[in-house]
C-alpha angles and dihedrals in degrees: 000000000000121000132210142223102233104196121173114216120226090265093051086047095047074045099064097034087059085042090048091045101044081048095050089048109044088043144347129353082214087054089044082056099043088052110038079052100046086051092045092055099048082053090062101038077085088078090087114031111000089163088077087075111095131225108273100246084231106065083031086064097055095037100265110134102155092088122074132183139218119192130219094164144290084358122082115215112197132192154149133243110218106176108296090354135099113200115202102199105166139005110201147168116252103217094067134094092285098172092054087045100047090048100057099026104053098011095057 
């Protein structure tokens, strides 16, 4: 089986340390932890088969098929496959306003 280089860009890792704090603060630091961990390790699941992750129906909707997205939810994690490479580009919470986000996070 391939295997892939999974690599978060600086926007997916400030993604998951403002998941992490609001986390630690709202709650528990062993949550925060749990979290933060549980998130890292779906990243890197991409390493065998990112092709498993689906087109957000969001970008679907407007033509744009070069991002895919993973869920550990309620958090989106969306990326693109270029050859060998898995870009992590945003980890996100899904209840929030995703068509504003996508567009100006990954269409800009």
């Amino acid at each position: 089986m391939k295997k892939y280089d999974v690599v978060l860009d600086t926007d997916a890792e400030d993604d998951l340390f403002d998941i992490y704090a609001y986390v630690a603060v709202n709650d528990l630091t062993d949550k925060a932890d749990k979290l933060f961990a549980s998130l890292r390790r779906t990243c890197l699941k991409l390493k065998t088969l990112p092709y498993r992750g689906n087109v957000p129906p969001e970008l679907f909707e407007i033509g744009v098929v070069e991002f895919r997205e993973i869920r550990y939810k309620p958090f989106r994690i969306l990326y693109s496959i270029e050859g060998s490479t898995v870009n992590v580009h945003c980890v996100l919470d899904g209840r929030r306003d995703m068509q504003t986000i996508l567009q100006e996070r990954l269409l800009r």
